[in-house]
N, C-alpha and C positions, 0 to 999 in steps of 0.2 A: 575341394576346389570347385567354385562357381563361375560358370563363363557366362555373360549377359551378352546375352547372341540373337540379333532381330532377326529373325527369318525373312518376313517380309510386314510391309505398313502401308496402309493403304489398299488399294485394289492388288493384292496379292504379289505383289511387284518384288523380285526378293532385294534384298536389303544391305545385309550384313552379314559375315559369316563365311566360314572356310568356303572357297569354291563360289563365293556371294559377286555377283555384278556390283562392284564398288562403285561402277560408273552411274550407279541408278539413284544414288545420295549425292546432297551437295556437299556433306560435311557431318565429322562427329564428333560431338564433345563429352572429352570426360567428366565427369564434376568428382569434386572431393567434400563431402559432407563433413561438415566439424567436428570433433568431436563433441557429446552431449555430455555437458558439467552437470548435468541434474544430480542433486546428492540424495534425488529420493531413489533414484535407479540405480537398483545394483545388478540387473541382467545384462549390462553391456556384453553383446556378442560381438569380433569382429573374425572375419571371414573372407578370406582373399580372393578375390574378383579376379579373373583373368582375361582377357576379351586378343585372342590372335585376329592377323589377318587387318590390324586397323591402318586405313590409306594414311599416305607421308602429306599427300596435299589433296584440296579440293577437288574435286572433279571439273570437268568444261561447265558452263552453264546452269551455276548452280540456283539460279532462280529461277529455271525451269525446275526442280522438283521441288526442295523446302522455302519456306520464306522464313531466315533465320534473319538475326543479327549480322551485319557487314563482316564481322571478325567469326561467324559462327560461335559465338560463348554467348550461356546464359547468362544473365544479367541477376535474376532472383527468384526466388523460388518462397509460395507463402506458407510461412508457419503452420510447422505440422504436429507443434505439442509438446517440441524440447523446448527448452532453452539453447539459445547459440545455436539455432538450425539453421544460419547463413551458409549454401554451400560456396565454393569455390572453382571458379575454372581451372583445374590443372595441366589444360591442354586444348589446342587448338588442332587441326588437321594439319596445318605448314610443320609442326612441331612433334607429333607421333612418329614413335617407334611403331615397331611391329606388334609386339607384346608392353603388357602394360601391368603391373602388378597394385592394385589399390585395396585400402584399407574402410569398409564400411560396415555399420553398424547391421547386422544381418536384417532387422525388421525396416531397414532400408532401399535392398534392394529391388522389391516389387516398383517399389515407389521410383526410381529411378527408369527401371522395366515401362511402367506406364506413362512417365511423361514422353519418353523418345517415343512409345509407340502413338501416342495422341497427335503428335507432328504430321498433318495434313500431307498428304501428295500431290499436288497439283499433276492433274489430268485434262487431256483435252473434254474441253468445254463442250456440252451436249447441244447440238442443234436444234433449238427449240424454233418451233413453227411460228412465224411471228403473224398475230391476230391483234389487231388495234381493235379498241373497244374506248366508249365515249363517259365520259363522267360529267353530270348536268346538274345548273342549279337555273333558277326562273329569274334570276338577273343578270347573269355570264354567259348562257348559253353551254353549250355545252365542249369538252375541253378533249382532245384525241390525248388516248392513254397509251404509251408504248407499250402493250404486253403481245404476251405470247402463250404458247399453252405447251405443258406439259405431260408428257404419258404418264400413271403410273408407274411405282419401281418394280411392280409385278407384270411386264408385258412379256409374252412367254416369246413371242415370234420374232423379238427386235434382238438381235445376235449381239449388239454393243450391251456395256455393263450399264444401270443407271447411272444416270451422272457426264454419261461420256457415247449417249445414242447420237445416229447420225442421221439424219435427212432418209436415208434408206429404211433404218430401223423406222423411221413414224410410217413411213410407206407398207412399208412390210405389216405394218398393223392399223393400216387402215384409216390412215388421218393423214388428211391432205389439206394446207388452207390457201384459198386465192383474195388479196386484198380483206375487207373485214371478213371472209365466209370461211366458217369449220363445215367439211364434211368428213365424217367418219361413217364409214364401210364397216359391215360386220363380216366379210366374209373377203378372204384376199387371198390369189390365188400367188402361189410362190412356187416355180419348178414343178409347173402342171398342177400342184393339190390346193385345194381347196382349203384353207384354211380359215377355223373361225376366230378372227383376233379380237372380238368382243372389247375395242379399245375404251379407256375412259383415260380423261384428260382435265388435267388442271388450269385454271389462270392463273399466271403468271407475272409479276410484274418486272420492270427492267432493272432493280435491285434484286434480283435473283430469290426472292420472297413471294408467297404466296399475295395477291390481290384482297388485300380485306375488303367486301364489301357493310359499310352500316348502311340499314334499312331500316330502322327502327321508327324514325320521326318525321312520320309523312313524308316517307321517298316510296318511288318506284324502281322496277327493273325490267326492259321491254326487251326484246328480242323477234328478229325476223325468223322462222321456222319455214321448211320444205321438207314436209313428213310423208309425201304423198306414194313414197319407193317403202313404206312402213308397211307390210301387212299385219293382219291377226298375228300376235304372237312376240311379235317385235315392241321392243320399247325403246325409244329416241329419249332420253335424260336429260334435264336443262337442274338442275340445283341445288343448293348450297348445304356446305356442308362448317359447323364449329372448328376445322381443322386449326392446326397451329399455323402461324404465317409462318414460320422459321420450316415446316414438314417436319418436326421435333429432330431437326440438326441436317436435313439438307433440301429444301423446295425443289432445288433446281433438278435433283433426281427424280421427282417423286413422288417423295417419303410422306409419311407421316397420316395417311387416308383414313379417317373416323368416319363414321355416320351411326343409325339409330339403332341398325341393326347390330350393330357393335362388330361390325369387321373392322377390323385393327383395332382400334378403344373404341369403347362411346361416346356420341358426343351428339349436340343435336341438329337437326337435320331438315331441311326444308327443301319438298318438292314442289320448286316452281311448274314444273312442267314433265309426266311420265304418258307418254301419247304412242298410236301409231297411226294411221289415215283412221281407224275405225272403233278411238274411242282416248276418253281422256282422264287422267287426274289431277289434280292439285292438294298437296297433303302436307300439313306439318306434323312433324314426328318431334317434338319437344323431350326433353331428359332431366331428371334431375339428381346426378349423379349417375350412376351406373342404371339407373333405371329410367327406360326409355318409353315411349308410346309405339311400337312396335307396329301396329297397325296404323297407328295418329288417325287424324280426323280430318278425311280427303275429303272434297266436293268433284261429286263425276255427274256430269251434266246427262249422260245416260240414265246410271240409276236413277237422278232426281226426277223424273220423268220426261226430260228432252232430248225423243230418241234419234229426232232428223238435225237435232243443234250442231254435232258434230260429226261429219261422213261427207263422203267421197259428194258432192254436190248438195251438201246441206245449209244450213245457214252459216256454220262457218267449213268453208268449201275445201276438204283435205287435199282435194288435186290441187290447188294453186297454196302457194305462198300467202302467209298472211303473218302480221305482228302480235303477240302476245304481249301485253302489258298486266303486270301484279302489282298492286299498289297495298303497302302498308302503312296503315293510316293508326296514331298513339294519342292518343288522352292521357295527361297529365303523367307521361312520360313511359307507361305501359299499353301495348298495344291493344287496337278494340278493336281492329278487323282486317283481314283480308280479301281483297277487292282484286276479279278479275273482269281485262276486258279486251274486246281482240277488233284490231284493225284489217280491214282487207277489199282489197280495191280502192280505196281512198275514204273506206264508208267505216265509221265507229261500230260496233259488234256489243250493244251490253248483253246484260243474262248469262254474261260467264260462271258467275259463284262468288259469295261472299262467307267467308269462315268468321265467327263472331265469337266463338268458345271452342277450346280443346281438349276434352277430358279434366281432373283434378289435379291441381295446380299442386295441393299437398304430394301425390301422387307422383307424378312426373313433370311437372313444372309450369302447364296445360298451355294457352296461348299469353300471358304474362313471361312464362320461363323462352315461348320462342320467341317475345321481344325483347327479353334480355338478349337473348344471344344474336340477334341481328342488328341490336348496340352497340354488342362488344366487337363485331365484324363479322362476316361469314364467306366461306372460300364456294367459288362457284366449280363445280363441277359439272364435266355434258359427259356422257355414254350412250353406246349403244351396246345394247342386248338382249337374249330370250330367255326362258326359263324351263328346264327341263322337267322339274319336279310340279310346277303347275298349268305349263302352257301360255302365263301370262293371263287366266281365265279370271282372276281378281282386279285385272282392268279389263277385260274386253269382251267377255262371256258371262253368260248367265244373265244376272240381272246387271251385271256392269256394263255389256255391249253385246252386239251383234253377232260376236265370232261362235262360231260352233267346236264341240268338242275333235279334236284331233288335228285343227285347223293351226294350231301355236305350237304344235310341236316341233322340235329344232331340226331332225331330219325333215322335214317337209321344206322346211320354209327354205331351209340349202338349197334343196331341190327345185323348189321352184323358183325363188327367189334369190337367187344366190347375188343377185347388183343389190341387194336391199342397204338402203343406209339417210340418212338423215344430214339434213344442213341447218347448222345455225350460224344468224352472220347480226352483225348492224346490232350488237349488244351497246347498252347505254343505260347507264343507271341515275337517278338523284332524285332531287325535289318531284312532288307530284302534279302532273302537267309536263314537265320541262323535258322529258326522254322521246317528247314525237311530236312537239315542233316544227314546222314546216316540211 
């Protein structure tokens, strides 16, 4: 005897079953699979299904959990390779006994197993941080986007499950926005400790999908930056990643986070912007399939030899606020350069860096394969973090910057730095020109 018994579906929620909170379903339907006339099968197993414990009527409020059919019966079911695999409703929840005795062909029963279990739970809705952000063309001006921004599903500090964090959880880890400005905190103190919640957050749009940005055909992307709480060691994060818009089956958690390094899959990856007050990159990391540019091919305006270009009162002045704009500029529908340039004070900033080639395009898809992928769209990512294993010394030490050895390590910068954190606000993306506008 077989008893087809949900434990639980969904966020763990129990379901069905002896001793089961019957009140946590709206409803359950039996199906009766037809019998299969195929006369080339002669294994027909059947196998008697038994399921105790099944509710007489719906529960209160039943579109608080499932979003079934008004009567709760499935309607159809697609072709799995018999003949005649039309099943049938043989019961509704007003119409259940207790027990239930049915007839199924045994290489059935999974199959039945997995469609109740795929039935969605509807949960409370995660409080996502709302952050307008601007979409511009040079004849519209530019158009206010309702999004928001998402944590990832891996944020260790925020107590709620993805999918269903609350206002306290983005607190708890260190993201707070006021009007268009993100500031994420890397270190948040909770019940006296100090905790490092190292957050990183998605765009978000108001269909509960990831923000595709395309940037491929002469658009820009600008953003106001206050990096000046950054020391040695710290990286502030501004950029895109090939993620899926769906988060490969839930955005609004999450889910779904690639980039070049291949954490979670790979996919390819553009760093607008990895900075702290005292040093900077801009890097595309291109992929072509699972093989990615791992290093890619940044322009740091240190190593190039402009070592006062960027610091604490240089030409572009880390203590105050100023605008980054990247402009990606395409020829004959594949990219041929990227262009940086930064506003501050009212006064245009060139000599940021131009990227014109990126490694072998055979290779890992070089800067061709990253204007494909900022064609196809690319999901904006910001973070903040440090690096234990190298200090951050591959942007800010040696020949990359100013900082000296010990100066990025993560116990110090707690220590001393423990309010360290980053603001991005006034994001606007499109046509080139059109993102800074009066």
């Amino acid at each position: 005897m077989l008893c087809l018994e949900l434990k639980s579906i969904g966020d763990g929620e129990p379901a069905k079953g002896p001793g089961g909170d019957l009140g946590s379903v709206a409803g359950w339907v039996i199906l009766e699979l037809s019998e299969y006339l195929d006369p080339t099968d002669q294994t027909i197993v059947e196998q008697k299904l038994y399921c105790p414990s099944m509710p007489r009527s719906p529960p209160k409020a039943p579109e608080a959990y499932f979003k079934l059919p008004a009567d709760y019966g499935f309607r159809q079911m697609h072709d799995v390779g018999h003949k005649r695999s039309k099943p049938q409703v043989l019961a509704t929840p007003a119409t259940l006994s207790n027990s239930y005795s049915m007839s199924f062909k045994l290489s059935f029963i999974s199959l039945v197993a997995s469609l109740l279990a795929s039935i969605p739970v509807a949960q409370a809705a995660e409080e996502h941080p709302l952050l307008p952000t601007w979409k511009c063309t040079t004849s519209g001006g530019c158009l206010q986007q309702n999004t928001s921004v998402v944590l990832d599903q891996d944020s260790r500090y925020a107590k709620g499950a993805a999918g269903s964090r609350t206002a306290a959880d983005y607190t708890a880890m260190g993201v707070a926005t006021s009007g268009n400005a993100l500031t994420m905190y890397h270190y948040v103190k909770t019940n006296g400790v100090l905790n490092a919640a190292s957050p990183r957050v998605y765009l978000l749009g108001d269909d509960g999908k990831y923000v595709l940005m395309n940037l491929l055909s002469n658009q820009e992307l600008s953003v106001d930056v206050d990096l000046s709480a950054l020391p040695c060691g710290e990286n502030g994060a501004f950029y895109l990643s090939e993620m899926a818009a769906d988060g490969k089956g839930n955005a609004a958690a999450g889910n779904g986070y690639c980039d070049a390094q291949c954490q979670g899959y790979c996919c390819n990856e553009m760093d607008i912007l990895e900075a702290n007050s005292m040093a900077t990159a801009m890097t595309p990391h291109p992929c072509n399939g699972n093989n990615c540019d791992k290093g890619g091919c940044g322009y740091n305006p240190y190593a190039s030899g402009q070592r006062n270009f960027w610091a604490p009162g240089g030409t572009v002045d880390t203590r105050k606020p100023f605008t980054v704009v990247t402009q990606f500029m395409a020829s004959g529908g594949r990219l041929s350069q990227i262009t940086r340039k930064y506003i501050q004070n009212g006064r245009e900033i060139g000599g940021g860096g131009t990227i014109s080639s990126c490694g072998s395009e055979g290779s890992t898809g070089g800067l061709a394969g990253m204007g494909q992928a900022l064609g196809r769209g690319m999901v904006l990512a910001m973070s903040i973090w440090n690096d234990a294993a190298q200090e951050m010394a591959w942007l800010d030490a040696g020949n990359n910057g100013p900082c000296q050895a010990g100066q990025g390590t993560p116990s110090v910068i707690q220590s001393q730095h423990s309010d360290t954190h980053v603001v991005f606000s006034n994001i606007r993306w499109g046509d080139v020109g059109s993102t800074t506008k009066g």
